[in-house]
C-alpha positions in Angstrom: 0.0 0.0 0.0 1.2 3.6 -0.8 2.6 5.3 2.6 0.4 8.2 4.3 1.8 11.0 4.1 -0.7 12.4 7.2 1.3 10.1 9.5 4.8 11.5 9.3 4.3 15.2 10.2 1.4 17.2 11.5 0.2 19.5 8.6 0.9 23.4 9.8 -2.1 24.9 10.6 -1.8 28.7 10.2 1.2 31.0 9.2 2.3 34.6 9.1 5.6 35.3 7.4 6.5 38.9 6.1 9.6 40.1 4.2 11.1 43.3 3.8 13.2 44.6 0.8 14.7 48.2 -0.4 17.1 48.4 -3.7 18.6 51.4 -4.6 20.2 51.8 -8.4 22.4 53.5 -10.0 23.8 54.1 -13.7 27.0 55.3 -14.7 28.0 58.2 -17.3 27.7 56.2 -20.6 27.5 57.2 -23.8 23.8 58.4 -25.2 24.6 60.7 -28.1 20.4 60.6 -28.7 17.4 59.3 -26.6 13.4 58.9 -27.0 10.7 58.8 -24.4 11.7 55.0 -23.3 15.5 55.8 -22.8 17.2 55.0 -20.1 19.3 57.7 -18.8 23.3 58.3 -18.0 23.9 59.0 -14.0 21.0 58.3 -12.8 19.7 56.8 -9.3 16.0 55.2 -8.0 15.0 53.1 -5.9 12.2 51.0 -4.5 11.1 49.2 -1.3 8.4 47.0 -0.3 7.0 45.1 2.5 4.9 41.9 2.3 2.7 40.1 5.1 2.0 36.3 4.0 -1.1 35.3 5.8 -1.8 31.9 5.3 -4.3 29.1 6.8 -5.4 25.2 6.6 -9.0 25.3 5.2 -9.7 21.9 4.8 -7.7 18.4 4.6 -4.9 19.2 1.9 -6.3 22.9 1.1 -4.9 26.2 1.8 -5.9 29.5 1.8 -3.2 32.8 1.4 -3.6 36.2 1.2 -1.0 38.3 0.7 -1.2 42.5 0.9 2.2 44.5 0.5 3.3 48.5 0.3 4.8 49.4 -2.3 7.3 52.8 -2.8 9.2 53.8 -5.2 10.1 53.8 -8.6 12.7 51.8 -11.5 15.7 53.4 -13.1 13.5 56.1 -15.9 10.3 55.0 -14.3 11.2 50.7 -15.8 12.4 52.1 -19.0 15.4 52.0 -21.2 16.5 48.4 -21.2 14.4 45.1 -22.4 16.6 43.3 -20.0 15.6 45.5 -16.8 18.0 45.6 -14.1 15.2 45.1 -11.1 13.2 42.9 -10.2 12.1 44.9 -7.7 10.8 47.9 -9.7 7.4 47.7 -10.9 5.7 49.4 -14.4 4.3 51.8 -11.4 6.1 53.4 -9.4 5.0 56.3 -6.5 6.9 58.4 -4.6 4.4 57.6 -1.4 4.1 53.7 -0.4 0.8 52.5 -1.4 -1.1 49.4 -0.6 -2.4 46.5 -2.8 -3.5 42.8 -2.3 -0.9 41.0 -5.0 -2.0 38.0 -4.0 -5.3 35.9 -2.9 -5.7 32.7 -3.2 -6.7 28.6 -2.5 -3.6 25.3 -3.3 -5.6 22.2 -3.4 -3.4 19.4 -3.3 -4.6 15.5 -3.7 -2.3 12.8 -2.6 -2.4 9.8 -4.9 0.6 7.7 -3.5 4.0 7.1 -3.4 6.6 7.7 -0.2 6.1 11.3 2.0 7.7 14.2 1.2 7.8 16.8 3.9 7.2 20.4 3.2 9.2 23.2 4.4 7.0 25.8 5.8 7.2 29.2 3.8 6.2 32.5 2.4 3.1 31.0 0.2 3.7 27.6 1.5 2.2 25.9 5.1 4.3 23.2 6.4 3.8 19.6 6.5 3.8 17.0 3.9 2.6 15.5 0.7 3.1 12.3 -1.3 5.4 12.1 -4.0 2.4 11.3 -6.4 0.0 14.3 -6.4 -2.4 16.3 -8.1 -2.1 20.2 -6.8 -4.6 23.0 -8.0 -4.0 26.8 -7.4 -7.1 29.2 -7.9 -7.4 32.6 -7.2 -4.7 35.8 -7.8 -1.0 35.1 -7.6 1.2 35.1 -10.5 1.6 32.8 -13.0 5.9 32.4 -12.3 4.8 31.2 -8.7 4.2 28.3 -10.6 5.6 28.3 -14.2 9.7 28.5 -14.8 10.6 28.5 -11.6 14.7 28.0 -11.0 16.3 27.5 -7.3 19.2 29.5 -8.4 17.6 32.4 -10.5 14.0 33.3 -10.1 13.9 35.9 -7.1 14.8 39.8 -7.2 14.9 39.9 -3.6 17.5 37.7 -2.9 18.9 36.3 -6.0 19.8 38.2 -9.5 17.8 41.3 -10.4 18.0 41.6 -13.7 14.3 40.6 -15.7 15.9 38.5 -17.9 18.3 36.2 -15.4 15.0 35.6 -12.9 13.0 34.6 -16.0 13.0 33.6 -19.5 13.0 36.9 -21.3 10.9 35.7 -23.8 8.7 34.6 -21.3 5.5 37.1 -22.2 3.2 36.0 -19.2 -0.3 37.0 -18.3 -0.2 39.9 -15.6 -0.8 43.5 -14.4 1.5 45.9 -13.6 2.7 44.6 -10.9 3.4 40.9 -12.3 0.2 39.3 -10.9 -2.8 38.4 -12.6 -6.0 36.6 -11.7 -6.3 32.4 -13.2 -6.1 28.9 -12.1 -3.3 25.9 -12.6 -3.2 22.1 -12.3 -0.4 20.4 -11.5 0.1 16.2 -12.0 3.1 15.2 -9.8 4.5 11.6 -10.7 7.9 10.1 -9.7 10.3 12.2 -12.0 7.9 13.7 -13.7 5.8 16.6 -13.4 3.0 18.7 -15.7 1.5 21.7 -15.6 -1.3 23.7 -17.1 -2.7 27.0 -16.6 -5.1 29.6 -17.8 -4.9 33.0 -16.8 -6.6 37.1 -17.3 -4.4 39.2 -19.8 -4.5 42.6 -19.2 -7.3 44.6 -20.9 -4.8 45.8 -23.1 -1.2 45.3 -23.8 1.1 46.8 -21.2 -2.0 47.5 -18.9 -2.2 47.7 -14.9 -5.5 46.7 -15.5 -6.7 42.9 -16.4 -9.7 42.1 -18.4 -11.8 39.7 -16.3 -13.9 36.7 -17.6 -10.8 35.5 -19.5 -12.0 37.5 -22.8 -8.6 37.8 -23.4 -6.7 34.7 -21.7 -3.4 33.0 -21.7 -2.9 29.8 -21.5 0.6 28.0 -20.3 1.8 24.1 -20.0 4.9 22.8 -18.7 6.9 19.3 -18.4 9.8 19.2 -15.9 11.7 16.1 -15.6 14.0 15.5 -12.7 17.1 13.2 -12.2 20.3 12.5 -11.0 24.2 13.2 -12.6 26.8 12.1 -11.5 24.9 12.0 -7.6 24.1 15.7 -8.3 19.9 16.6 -8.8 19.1 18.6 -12.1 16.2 19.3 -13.5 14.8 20.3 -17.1 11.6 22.4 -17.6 9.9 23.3 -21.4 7.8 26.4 -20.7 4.6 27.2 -23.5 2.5 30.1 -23.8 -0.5 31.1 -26.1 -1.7 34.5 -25.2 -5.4 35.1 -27.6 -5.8 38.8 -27.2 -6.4 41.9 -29.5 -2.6 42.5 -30.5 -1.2 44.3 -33.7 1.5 42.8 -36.3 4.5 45.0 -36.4 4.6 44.9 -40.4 0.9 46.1 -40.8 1.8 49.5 -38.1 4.6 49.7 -40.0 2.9 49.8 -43.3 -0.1 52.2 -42.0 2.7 54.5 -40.6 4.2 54.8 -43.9 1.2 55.2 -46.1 -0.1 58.3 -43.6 3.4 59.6 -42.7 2.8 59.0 -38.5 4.4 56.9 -36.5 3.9 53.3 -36.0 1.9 52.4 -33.7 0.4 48.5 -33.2 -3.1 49.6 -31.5 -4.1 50.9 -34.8 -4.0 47.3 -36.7 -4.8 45.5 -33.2 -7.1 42.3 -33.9 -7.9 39.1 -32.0 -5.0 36.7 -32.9 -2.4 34.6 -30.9 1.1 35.2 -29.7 3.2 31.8 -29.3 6.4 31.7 -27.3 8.8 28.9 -25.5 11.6 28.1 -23.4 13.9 25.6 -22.2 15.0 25.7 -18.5 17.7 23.7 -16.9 19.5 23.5 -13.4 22.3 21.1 -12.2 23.3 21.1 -9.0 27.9 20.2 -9.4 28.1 19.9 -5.8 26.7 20.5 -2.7 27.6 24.3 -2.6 27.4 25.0 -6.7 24.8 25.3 -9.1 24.6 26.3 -12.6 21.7 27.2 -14.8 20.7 28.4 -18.3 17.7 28.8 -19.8 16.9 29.4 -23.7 13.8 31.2 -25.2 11.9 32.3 -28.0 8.5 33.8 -28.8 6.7 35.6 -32.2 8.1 38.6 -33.5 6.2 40.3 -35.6 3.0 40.6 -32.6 3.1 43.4 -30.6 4.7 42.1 -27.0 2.0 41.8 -24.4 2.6 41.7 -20.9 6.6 40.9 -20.0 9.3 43.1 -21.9 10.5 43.6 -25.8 12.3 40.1 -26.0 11.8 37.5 -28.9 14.5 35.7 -28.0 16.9 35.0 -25.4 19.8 32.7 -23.8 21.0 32.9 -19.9 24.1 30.9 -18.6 24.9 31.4 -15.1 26.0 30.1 -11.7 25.9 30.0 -8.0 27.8 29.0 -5.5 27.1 29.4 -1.5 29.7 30.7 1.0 30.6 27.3 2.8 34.5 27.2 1.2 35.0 30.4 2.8 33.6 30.1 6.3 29.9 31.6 5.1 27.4 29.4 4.9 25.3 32.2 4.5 26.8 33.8 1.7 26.3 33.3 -1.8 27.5 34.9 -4.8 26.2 34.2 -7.9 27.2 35.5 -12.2 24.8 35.8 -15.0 25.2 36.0 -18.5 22.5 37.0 -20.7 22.0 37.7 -24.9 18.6 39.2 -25.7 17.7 39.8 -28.8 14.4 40.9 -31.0 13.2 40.5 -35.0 13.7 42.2 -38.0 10.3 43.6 -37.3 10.7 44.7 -34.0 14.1 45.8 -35.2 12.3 48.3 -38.2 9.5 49.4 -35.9 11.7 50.7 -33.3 13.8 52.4 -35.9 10.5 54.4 -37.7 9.8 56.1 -34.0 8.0 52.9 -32.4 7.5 52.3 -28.5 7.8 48.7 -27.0 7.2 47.8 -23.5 9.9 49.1 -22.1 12.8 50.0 -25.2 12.3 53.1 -27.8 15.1 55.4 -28.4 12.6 57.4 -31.1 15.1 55.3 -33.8 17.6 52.3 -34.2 19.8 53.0 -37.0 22.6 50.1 -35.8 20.5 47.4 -33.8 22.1 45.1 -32.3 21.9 42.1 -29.6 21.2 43.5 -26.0 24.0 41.8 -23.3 23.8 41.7 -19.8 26.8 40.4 -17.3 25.6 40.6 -13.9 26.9 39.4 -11.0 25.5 39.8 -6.9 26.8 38.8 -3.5 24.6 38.2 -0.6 25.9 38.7 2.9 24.0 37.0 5.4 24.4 39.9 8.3 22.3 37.6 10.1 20.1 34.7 9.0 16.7 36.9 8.3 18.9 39.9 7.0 20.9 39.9 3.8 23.0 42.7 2.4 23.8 42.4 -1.3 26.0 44.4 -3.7 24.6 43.8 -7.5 27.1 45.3 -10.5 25.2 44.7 -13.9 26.8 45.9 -17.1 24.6 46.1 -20.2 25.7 45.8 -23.8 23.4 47.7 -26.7 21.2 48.7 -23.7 17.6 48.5 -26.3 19.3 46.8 -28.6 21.2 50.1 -29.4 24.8 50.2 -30.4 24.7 54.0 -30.9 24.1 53.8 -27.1 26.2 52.4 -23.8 27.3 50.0 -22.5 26.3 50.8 -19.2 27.0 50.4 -15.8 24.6 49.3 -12.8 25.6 49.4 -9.7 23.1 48.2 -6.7 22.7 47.4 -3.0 19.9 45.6 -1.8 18.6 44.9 1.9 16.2 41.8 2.9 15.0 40.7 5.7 12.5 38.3 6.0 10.5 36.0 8.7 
């Protein structure tokens, strides 16, 4: 008979955990002979700060319930402009200059144990402690956001105390549903089996592209399935993920604005061809643990180029190769540093758009004479000042910063304080 999972470990019955995080950013003096409205700017400083309670409670056998309200202040270098590669995570599309409150998440995790030996959960932010099967089904309804439970990587997936940069903590290409502030409103399914593991989701877009508001009653939806498959190397754990998105929303083709823009003599812009059509995109995920102190990752993506980008940032394709390593070797268990290296890259579309005067998401320099591949190199050490409170010093240094070689490169310097309970 399968083991019970209910007899290793009393499930956790109610939680409070809260975190606390402030960046500050600054760029260096580089070279910006021109600009546009989405520029990002030489010497230059902002920074942000928020504060998160995690509230969360058993509801029933195997269900819990979270709610999760933070305050938000501040704002991202050029208010999250100038780079499709953006160098915080921790900067949202809106930005204030007095903190405000929202409820970023609010939702129910139903998970059904089907068999297999116990696995015990860690209690968490988001997660009650106790423990599961190893064969499960798990269902997540309510508000959260969709890379709570899509292309997720131990070693690169959180601003607040790994890498910063958009691009290293996801696929770039990565266009998934959400607001403003990264969250949107769906459900997921996940089917847990020995190595194995798949995922499906569908989720509100925003009511249109680039909006802080999303368009409820999924009439404009995306939908997102995953496989991850875990194993063993050489005694070390890895894992691979392949990430898939279809976003159906009213979106314009890049060549049609661009067309329009040239038979009325205006700029481009995609709102004035915008019909209901499809935007495909995928990426490739992996993580290999080389010892018990060193990781390395990398993950590969690639999405449509000619639609008009959604929700995420002006990528159509992208590559990440990077590593980290905690502080054991040097008497810091605590520690961990951890390097990045990122190639972003858009289409010959996007590429013409953004030279006729077009505005992405986040890139538009009012032209792009000499395109070329945006590069990021960054690199971040965490000091663990005590075990809740890390002090990290971030250095990012961008090549073609929106995909401009008339512009940069450019220097990012960064400290960042956590603390968390």
């Amino acid at each position: 008979m399968p083991d019970s999972p209910a007899a290793e470990e009393p499930d956790e019955r109610f939680a409070i955990h809260g975190q606390f995080t402030y960046v500050e950013q600054e760029t260096d003096s580089f070279s910006a002979p021109y600009s546009g409205r989405n520029s990002l700017s030489p010497d230059s400083g902002r920074e942000t700060v928020d504060a998160t309670l995690f509230v969360g409670s058993r509801l029933w056998p195997g269900a819990e319930g979270w709610i999760v309200p933070e305050i938000d202040q501040g704002f991202g270098l050029d208010d999250t402009l100038g780079v499709a590669g953006f160098p915080s995570g921790a900067a949202y599309k809106v930005g204030k200059n007095q903190p405000y409150l929202r409820l970023q998440r609010a939702f129910v995790r139903q998970t059904v144990d089907v068999g297999g030996a116990a696995e015990t959960v860690e209690a968490a932010a988001d997660q009650l402690g106790g423990t599961r099967s190893a064969d499960r089904w798990v269902f997540t309804v309510g508000k959260f956001s969709v890379t709570d439970v899509f292309d997720t990587n131990q070693y690169a997936h959180d601003p607040r105390s790994d890498f910063l940069n958009w691009s290293a903590i996801d696929a770039g290409t990565f266009d998934y549903a959400a607001d403003s502030w990264g969250y949107t409103v769906g459900a997921a399914a996940e089917r847990h089996q020995g190595s194995w593991t798949v995922r499906a989701g569908v989720f509100d877009l925003s009511d249109i592209p680039n909006s802080p508001h999303l368009e409820p009653g999924f009439h404009e939806f995306q939908i997102d399935a995953e496989i991850e498959k875990r194993y063993e190397l050489f005694g070390q754990s890895g894992r691979i993920l392949v990430t898939g998105f279809d976003s159906r929303a009213r979106m314009g083709l890049l060549d049609q604005a661009i067309a329009l823009a040239e038979a009325t003599g205006t700029t481009p812009n995609p709102a004035s061809v915008r019909q209901y059509r499809s935007r495909l995109g995928a990426s490739l995920d992996l993580e290999q643990s080389l010892a018990p102190d060193l990781g390395v990752f990398a993950r590969v993506g690639k999405a449509a180029g000619n639609v008009e980008i959604y929700e995420f940032t002006d990528i159509d394709r992208s590559i990440q190769v990077g590593a980290a390593l905690n502080g054991v070797r040097w008497r810091r268990p605590g520690d961990t540093i951890g390097v990045v290296a990122i190639d972003n890259g858009i289409s010959a579309e996007r590429e013409q758009y953004l030279n006729a005067g077009g505005l992405g998401i986040l890139v538009g320099d009012g032209r792009l004479p000499h395109p070329g591949a945006e590069q990021i190199i960054e690199t971040y050490y965490s000091f663990a000042a005590r075990s809740w409170v890390h002090l990290s010093l971030d250095y990012q240094w961008v090549k073609n910063p929106a995909y401009n070689t008339d512009r940069g490169p450019v220097s990012i310097f960064a400290v960042r304080l956590h603390a968390q309970f």
